[in-house]
C-alpha distance (Angstrom), angle and dihedral (degrees) to the residues before:
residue distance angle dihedral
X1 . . .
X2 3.86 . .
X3 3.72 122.7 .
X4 3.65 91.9 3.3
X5 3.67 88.6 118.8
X6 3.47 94.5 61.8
X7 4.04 86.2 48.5
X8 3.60 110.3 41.1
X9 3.95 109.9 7.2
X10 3.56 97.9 78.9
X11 4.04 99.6 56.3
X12 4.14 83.3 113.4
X13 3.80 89.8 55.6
X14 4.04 89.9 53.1
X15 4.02 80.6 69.2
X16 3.58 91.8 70.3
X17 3.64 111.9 47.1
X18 3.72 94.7 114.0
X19 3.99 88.6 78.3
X20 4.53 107.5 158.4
X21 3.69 111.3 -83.4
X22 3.56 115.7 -100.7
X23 3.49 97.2 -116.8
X24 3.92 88.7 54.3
X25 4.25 96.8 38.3
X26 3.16 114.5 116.4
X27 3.84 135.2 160.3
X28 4.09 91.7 -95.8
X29 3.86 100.6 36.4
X30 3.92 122.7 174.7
X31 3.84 96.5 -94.0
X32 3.86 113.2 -125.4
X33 3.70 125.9 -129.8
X34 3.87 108.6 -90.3
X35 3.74 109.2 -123.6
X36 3.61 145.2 -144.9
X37 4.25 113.6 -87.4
X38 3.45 114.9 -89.8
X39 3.85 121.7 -123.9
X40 4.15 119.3 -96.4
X41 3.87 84.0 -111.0
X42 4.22 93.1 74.6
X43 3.73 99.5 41.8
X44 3.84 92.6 101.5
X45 3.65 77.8 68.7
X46 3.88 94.3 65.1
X47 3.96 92.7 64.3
X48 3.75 118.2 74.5
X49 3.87 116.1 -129.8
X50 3.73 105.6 -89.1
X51 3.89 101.3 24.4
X52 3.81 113.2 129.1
X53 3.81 110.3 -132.3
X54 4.11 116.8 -154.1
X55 3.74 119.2 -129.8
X56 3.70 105.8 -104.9
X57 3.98 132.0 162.9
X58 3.50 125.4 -126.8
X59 3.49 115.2 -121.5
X60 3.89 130.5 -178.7
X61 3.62 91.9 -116.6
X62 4.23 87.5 49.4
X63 3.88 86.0 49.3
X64 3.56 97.4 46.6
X65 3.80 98.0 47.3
X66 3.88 91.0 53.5
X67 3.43 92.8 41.4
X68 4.02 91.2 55.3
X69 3.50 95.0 44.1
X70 3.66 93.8 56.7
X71 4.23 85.8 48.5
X72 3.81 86.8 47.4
X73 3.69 91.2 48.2
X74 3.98 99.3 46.3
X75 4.28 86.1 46.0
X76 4.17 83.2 58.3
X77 3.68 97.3 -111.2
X78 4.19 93.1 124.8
X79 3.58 99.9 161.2
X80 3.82 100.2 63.0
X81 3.91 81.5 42.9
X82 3.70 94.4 50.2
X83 3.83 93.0 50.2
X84 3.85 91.5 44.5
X85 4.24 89.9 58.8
X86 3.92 97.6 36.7
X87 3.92 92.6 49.2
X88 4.17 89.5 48.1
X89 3.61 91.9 45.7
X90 3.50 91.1 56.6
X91 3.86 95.2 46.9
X92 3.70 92.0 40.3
X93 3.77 98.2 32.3
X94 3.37 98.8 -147.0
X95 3.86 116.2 145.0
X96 3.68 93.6 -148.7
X97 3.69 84.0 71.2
X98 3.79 102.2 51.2
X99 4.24 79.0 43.6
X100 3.82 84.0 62.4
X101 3.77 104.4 48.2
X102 3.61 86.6 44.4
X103 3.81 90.6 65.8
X104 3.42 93.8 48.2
X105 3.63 94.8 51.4
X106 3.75 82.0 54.4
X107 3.44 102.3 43.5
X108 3.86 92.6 46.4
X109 4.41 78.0 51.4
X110 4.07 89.7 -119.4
X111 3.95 101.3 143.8
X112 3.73 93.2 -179.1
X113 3.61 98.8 52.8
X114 3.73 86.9 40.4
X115 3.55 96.4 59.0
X116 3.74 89.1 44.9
X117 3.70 93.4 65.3
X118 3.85 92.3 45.7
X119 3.58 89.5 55.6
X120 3.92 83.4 52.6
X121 3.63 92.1 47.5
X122 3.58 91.0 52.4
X123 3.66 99.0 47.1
X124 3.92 84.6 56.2
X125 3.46 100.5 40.5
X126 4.09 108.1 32.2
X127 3.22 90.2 164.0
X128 3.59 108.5 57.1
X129 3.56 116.2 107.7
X130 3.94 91.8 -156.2
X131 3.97 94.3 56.5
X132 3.89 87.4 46.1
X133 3.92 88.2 56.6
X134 3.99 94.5 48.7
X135 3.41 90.7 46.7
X136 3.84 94.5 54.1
X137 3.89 92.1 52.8
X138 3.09 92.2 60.6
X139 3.88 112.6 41.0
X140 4.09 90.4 51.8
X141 3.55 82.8 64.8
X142 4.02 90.9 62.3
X143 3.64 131.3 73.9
X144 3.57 97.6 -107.4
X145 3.74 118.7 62.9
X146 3.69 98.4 -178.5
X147 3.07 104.6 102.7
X148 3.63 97.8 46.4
X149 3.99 88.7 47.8
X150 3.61 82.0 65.9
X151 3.55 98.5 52.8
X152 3.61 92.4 43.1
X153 3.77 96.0 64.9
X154 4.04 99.4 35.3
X155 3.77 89.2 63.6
X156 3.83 90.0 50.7
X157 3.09 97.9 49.4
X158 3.70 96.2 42.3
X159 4.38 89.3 48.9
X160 3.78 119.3 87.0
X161 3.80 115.2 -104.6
X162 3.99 91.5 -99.2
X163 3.96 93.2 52.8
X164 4.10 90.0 47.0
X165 3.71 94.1 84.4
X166 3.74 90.7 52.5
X167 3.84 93.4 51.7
X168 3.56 89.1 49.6
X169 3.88 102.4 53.4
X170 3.57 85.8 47.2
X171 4.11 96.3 52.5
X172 4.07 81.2 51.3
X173 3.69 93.9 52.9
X174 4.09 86.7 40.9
X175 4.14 88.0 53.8
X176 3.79 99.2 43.6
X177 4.16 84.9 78.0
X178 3.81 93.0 49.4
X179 3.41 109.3 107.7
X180 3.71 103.0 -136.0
X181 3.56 102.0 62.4
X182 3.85 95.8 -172.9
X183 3.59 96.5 52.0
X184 3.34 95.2 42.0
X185 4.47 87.0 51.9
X186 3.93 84.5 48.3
X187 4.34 88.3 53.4
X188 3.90 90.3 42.5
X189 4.19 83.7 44.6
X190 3.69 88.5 51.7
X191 3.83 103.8 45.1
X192 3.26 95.4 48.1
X193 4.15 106.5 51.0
X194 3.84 84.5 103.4
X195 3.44 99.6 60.8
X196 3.81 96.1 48.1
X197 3.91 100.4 130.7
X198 3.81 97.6 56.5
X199 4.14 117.8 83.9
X200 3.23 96.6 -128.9
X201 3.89 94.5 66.4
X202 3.47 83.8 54.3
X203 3.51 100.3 50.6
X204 3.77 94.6 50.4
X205 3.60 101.2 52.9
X206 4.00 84.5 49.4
X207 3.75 78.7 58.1
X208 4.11 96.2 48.5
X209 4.03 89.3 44.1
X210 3.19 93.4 57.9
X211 3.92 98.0 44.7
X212 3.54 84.3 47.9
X213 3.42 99.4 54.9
X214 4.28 100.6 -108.7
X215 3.76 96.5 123.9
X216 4.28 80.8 162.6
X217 3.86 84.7 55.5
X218 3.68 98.1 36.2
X219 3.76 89.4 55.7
X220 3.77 98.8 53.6
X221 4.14 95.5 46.9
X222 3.92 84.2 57.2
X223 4.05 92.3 46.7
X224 4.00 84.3 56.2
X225 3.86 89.8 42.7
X226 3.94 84.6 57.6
X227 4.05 102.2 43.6
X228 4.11 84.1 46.4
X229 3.62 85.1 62.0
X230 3.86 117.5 -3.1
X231 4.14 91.3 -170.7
X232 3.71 96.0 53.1
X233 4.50 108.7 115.2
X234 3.32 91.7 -165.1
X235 4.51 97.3 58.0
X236 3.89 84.9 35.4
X237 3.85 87.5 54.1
X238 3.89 94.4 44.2
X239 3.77 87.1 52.2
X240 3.60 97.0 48.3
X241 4.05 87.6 50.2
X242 3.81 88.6 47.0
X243 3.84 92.0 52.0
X244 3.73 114.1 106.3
X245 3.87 100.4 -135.0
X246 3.65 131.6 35.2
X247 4.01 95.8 -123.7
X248 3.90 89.0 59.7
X249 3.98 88.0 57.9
X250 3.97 94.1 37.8
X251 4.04 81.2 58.4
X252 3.59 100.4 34.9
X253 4.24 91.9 48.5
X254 3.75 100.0 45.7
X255 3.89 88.3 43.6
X256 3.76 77.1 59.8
X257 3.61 98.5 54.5
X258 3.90 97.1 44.2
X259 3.97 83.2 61.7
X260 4.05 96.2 40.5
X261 3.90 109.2 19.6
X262 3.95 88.1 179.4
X263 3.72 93.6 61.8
X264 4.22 97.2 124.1
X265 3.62 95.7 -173.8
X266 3.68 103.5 39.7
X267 3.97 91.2 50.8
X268 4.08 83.8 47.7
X269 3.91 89.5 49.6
X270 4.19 88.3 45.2
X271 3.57 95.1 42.4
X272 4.10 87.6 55.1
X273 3.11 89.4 45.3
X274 3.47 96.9 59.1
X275 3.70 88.0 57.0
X276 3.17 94.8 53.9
X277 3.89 88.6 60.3
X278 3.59 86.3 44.1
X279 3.97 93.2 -116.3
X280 3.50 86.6 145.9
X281 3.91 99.4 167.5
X282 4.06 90.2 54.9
X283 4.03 91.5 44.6
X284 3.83 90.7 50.1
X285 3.98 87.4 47.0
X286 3.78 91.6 50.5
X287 3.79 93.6 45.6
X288 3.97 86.5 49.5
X289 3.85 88.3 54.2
X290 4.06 89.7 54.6
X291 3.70 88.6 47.1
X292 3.64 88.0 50.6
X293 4.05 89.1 58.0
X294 4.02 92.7 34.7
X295 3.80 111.3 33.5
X296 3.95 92.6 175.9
X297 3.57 94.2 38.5
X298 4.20 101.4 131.5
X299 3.72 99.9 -165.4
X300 3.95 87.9 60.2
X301 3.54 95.1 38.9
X302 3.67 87.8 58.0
X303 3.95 101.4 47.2
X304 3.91 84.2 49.5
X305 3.90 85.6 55.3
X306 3.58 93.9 53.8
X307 3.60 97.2 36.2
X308 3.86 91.3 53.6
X309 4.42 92.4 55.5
X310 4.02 82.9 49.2
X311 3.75 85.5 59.8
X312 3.60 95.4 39.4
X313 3.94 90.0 -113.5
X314 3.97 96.2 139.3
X315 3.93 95.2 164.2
X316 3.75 87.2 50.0
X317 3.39 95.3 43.2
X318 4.06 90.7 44.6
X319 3.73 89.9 52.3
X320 4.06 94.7 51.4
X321 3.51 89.2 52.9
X322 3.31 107.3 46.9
X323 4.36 86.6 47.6
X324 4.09 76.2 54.0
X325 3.62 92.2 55.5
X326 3.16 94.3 42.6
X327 4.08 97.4 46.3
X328 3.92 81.2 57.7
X329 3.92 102.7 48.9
X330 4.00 92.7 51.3
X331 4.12 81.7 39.8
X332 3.87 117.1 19.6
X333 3.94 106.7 -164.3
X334 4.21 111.4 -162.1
X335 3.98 81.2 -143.5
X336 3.81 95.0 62.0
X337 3.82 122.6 72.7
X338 4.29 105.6 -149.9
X339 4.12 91.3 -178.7
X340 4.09 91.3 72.9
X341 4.18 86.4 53.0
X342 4.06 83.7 42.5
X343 3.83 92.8 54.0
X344 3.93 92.0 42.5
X345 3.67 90.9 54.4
X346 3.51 90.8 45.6
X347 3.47 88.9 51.2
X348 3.89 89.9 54.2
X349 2.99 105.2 52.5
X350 3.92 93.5 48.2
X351 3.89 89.1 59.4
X352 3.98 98.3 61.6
X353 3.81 89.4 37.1
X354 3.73 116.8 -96.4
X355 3.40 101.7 128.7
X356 3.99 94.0 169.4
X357 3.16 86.1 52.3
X358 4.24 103.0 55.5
X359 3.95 80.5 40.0
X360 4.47 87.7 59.8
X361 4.10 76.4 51.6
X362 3.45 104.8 50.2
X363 4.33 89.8 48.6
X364 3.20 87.6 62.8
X365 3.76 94.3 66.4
X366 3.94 114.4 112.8
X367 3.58 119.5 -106.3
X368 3.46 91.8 -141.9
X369 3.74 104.6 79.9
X370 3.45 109.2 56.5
X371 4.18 97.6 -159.1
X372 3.61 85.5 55.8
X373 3.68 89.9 52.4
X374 3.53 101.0 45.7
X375 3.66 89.6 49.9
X376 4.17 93.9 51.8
X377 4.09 85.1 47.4
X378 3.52 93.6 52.4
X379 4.04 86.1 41.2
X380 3.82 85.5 53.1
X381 4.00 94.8 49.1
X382 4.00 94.7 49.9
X383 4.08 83.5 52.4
X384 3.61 94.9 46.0
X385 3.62 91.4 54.7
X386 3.77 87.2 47.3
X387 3.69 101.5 61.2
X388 3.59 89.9 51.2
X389 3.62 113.6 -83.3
X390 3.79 105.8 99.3
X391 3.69 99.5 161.9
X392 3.86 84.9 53.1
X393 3.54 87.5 62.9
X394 3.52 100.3 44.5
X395 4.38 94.2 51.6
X396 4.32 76.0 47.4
X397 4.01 83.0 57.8
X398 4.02 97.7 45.8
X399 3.95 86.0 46.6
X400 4.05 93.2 68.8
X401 3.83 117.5 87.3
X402 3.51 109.1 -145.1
X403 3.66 120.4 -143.0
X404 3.92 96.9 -149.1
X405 3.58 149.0 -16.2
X406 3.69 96.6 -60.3
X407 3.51 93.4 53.8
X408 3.64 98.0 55.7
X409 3.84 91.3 46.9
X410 3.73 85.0 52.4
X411 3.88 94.7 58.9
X412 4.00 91.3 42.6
X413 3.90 85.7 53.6
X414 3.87 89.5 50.6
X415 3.82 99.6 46.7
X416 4.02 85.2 49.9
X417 3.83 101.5 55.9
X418 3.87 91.2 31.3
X419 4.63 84.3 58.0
X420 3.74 79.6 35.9
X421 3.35 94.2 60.1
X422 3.69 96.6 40.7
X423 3.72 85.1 60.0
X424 3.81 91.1 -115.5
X425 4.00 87.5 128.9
X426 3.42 98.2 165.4
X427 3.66 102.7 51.7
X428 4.24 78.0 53.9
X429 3.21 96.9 55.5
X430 4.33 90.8 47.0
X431 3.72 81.5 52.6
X432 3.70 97.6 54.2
X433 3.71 102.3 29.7
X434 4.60 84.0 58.8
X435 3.83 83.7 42.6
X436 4.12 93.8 60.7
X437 3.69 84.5 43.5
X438 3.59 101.0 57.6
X439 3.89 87.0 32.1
X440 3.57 111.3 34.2
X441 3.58 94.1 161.2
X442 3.07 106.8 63.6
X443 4.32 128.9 101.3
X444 3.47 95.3 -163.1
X445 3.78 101.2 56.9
X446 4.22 91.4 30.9
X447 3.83 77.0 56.1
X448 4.40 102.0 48.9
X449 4.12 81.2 42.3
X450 3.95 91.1 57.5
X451 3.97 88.7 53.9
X452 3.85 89.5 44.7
X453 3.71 91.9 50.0
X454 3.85 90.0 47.6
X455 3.77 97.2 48.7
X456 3.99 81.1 67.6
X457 3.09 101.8 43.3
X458 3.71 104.4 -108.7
X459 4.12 91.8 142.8
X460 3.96 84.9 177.7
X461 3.21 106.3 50.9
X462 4.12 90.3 44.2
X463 3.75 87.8 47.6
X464 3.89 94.9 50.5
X465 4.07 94.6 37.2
X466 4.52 81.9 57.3
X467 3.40 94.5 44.1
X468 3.82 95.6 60.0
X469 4.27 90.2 39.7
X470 4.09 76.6 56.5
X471 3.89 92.3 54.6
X472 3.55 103.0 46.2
X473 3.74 99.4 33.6
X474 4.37 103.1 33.7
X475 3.59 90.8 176.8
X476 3.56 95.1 58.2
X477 3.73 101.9 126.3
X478 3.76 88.6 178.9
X479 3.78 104.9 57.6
X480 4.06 83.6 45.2
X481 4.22 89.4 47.8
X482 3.95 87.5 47.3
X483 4.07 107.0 54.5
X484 3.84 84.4 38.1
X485 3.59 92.7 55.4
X486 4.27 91.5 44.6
X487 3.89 84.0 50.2
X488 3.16 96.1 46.9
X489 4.14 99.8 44.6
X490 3.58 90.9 42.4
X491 3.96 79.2 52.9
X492 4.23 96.5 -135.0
X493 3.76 129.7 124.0
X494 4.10 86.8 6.6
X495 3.91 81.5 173.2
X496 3.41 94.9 65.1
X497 3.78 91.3 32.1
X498 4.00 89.1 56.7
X499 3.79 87.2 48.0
X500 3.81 100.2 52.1
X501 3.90 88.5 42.5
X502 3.95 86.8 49.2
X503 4.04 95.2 49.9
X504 4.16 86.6 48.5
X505 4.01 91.4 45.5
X506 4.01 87.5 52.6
X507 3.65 86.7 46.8
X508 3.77 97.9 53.1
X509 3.68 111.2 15.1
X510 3.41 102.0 179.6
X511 3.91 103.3 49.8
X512 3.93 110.5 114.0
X513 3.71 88.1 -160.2
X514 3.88 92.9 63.6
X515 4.25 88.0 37.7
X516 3.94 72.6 52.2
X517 3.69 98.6 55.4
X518 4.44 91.5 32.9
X519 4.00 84.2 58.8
X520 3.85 94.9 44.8
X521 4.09 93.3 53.6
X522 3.79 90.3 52.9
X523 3.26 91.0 54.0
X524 3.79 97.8 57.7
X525 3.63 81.1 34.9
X526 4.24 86.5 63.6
X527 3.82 92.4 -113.9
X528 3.56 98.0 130.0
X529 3.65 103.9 168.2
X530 3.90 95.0 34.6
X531 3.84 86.1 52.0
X532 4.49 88.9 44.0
X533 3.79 83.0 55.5
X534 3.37 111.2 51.3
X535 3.92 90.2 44.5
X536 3.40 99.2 52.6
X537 3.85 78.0 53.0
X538 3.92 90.8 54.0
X539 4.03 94.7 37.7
X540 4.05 89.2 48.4
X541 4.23 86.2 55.0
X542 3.56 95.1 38.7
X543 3.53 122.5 19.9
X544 3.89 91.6 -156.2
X545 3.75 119.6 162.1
X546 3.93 96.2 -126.6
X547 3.77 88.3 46.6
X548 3.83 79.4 57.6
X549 3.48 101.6 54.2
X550 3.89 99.0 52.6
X551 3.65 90.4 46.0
X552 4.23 86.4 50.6
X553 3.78 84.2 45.1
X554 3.90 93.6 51.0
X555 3.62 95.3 48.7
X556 3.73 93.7 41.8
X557 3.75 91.4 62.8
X558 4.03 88.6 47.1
X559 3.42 81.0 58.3
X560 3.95 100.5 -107.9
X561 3.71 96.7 140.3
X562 3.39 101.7 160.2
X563 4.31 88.1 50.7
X564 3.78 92.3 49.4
X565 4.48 91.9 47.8
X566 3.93 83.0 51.3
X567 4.10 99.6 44.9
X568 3.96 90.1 41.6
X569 4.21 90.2 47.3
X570 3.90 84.7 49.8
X571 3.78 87.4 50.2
X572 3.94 94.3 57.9
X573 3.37 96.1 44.0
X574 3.74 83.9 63.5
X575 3.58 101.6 41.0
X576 3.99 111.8 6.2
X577 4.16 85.2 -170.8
X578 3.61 101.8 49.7
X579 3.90 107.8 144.6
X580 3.60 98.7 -155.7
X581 4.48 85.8 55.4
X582 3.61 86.9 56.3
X583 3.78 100.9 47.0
X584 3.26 93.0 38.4
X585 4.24 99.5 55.2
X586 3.71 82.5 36.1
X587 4.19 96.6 57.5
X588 4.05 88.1 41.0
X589 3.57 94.1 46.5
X590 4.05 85.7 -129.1
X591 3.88 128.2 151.9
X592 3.71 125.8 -162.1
């Protein structure tokens, strides 16, 4: 029965093709489900293209050790299995063999043994390109890179110039899990000194630097990558991410794109760039200039979506997502998430009253992400409750199952703003004040309780209920923002009010509430002007109907009449209810 072996004998090791990739092995790999033996008929499939299989007869006693070790292996028991294959691969020398045990080894998450058996493989297969891979993931995980310094720079020297740049990305990705990044920058430095004129020699060093830690060194390699070839996105992009402040790469990118217009993914790099800065108007131009080229293209739509609500363009921002949803139901992408678009929209459409409409929105939301789903019920309960039908919303609320603690303090937060909302304050602050009891620990609900409390006046127990969200969460900007703001509108200790307000402001610069609350303290405080500028700040970020009112207040008292009638008839348009309007016209005897 010659050559059957290399036919027939090896329908166990079909079973076990699906070894880890070598870019992902690693000495404790996932271990994959062991499956069923596959029939003779796929066992060409076990042998890599190009490995040289002995001649070896097929015995009984052959057949019946592989055979049990692929039993003994299925039942769990991987070490007997493991010995069985590495011992027959040496007397058979087959690499498919060693190619098994190895995946045992790594399914059973034994990196020593696994390397072991690629060493094995390697020995009887020195050719194979697959066994060389394994074998470098795992000895850059070892002290000792020798050995796979040596590989690195046979196999470019024996690839043809165009497959060099391949081999050499891949010995970057291989080094980036060594755990000595300088020494393995000073092997990657060495290998590659032949190879000095191409790019991509370039370009991976830059890489190494900067994993090492040599942004100085890092810098230069990508200079060279960009004088070898001046056009090239991807060394101008490597530079730019190498450069030590953002203004260098602003420069060097749209120096870039005055040369090469067409460059996709330098614009894309620029026009984050810009956000980053918070040049918002030039991102949102550059994104409009990729949408020009790419109509369809999702991840644009969506930045132009977001970029849009930062500006306060809702129809613009509507219409980009709703091309973005619709780019992903005629194309669904794995990569792109459609529920965060689907909650934005929802979110929309809520704010300029069509409630039926954010509620179409939030169906659409897939079942198969259950954060995303909790957040659209939740969505759906607060809108429920706002057309009307509050005890609708709350049975909506005690029909979710939460999965943990965070979960149920979610729902408790809900079914207090939605009865806070309905005016039924009391019955919000019941809710909150049993939620701290039967969750004591946590901010967030310590936090909605503290607003509850204050709606009613209990100053203390608001006061005391921020203090402690202040001592277990320091950075809390919010709890800081809040009893600055009650000090502050109750118009007592304004210099601790200012000072809590200040500490939050620091915290969260940007937030046009807190600019809200910082302009509201200097006015009690008498600083007219101080307080008119920093909400006009606030009101310019957020158009938000309270922030409306104490800038109308403000300029009411400078005398501004006119100003203050217009800010406080912008304020009802946007909330017609608004308690702090009402008080407010009320206490200065004021009519708009």
């Amino acid at each position: 029965m010659k050559n059957a072996f290399a036919i027939v004998t090896l329908s166990a090791l079909v079973s076990a093709c699906a070894i880890v990739p070598p870019e992902q092995a690693a000495p404790e790999p996932a271990a994959p489900a062991a499956a069923e033996p596959a029939p003779a008929a796929a066992v060409a499939k076990a042998a890599p293209a190009g490995d040289k299989l002995p001649n070896v007869e097929l015995t009984s006693d052959l057949f019946y050790k592989l055979t049990k070790a692929e039993l003994d292996f299925k039942r769990g028991q991987w070490q007997s299995a493991y010995v069985t294959m590495m011992v027959l691969a040496q007397q058979t020398r087959d690499p498919r063999l060693a190619r098994r045990a190895s995946e045992m080894a790594l399914s059973a998450k034994q990196g020593n043994e696994a390397l072991s058996a690629i060493r094995l493989w390697r020995e009887l297969a020195p050719e194979s390109d697959e066994a060389a891979q394994y074998f470098l993931g795992f000895a850059v995980l070892g002290d000792d890179l020798g050995e796979a310094e040596q590989l690195f720079a046979q196999r470019l020297k024996a690839a043809p110039p165009t497959g060099r740049p391949l081999l050499m990305f891949q010995m970057q990705q291989f080094l980036l899990r060594a755990k000595d990044k300088a020494a393995a920058f000073a092997l990657m430095d060495r290998v590659l000194q032949p190879y000095l004129q191409t790019q991509e020699a370039h370009l991976v060093l830059a890489q190494g630097a900067h994993a090492a830690g040599n942004a100085e060194r890092a810098r230069a390699e990508a200079r060279k990558a960009v004088e070898i070839k001046p056009d090239s996105e991807l060394a101008t992009l490597t530079l730019g991410q190498m450069l030590q402040d953002l203004d260098s790469a602003q420069q060097l990118f749209a120096g870039f794109l005055q040369a090469n217009p067409g460059a996709r993914e330098v614009r894309s790099a620029y026009a984050r760039l810009l956000v980053e800065q918070k040049q918002y108007d030039q991102a949102r131009a550059q994104f409009q200039l990729l949408l020009k080229d790419q109509p369809d293209n999702p991840a644009t739509l969506y930045a132009l979506g977001i970029m849009a609500l930062q500006g306060q363009d809702t129809k613009s921002a509507e219409d980009y997502f709703k091309r973005y949803i619709a780019v992903l139901e005629r194309q669904p992408d794995p990569e792109r998430d459609p529920n965060k678009a689907l909650m934005l929209l929802a979110q929309i459409a809520e704010e300029r009253g069509d409630l039926d409409g954010a509620l179409g929105w939030l169906e659409k939301i897939e079942a198969d992400d259950p954060r995303a789903m909790l957040s659209a019920r939740l969505k759906r309960a607060h809108i429920t409750a706002r057309k009307g039908d509050v005890e609708g919303a709350r049975a909506q609320l005690k029909e979710i199952t939460a999965a943990d603690v965070a979960e149920q303090v979610q729902i408790l937060q809900t079914e207090g703003q939605l009865l806070r909302d309905a005016g039924r304050a009391v019955e919000a602050f019941k809710t909150l004040e049993d939620g701290v009891l039967r969750f004591p620990n946590s901010p967030d609900l310590m936090y909605d309780y503290a607003l509850a409390a204050e709606k009613l006046g209990k100053v203390e127990a608001m006061e005391t209920a921020l203090r402690k969200v202040m001592e277990s969460v320091p950075d809390n900007h919010h709890a800081y923002n809040a009893l600055g703001y009650s000090l502050a509108d109750r118009n007592i200790r304004l210099a601790e009010a200012y000072e809590l307000i200040d500490k939050a402001l620091k915290m969260a610069p940007g937030d046009p509430y807190i600019m809200d609350s910082m302009g509201w303290v200097l006015y009690r405080m008498g600083k007219l002007k101080e307080a008119e500028q920093s909400l006009r700040q606030a009101y310019a970020l957020r158009s938000d109907a309270e922030i409306a009112v104490h800038l109308g207040e403000v300029l009411w008292m400078q005398g501004d009449k006119a100003g203050a009638t217009k800010l406080w008839r912008e304020a009802r348009a946007k909330d017609p209810k608004n308690d702090a309007l009402r008080s407010t016209l009320a206490r200065l005897n004021a009519g708009i």
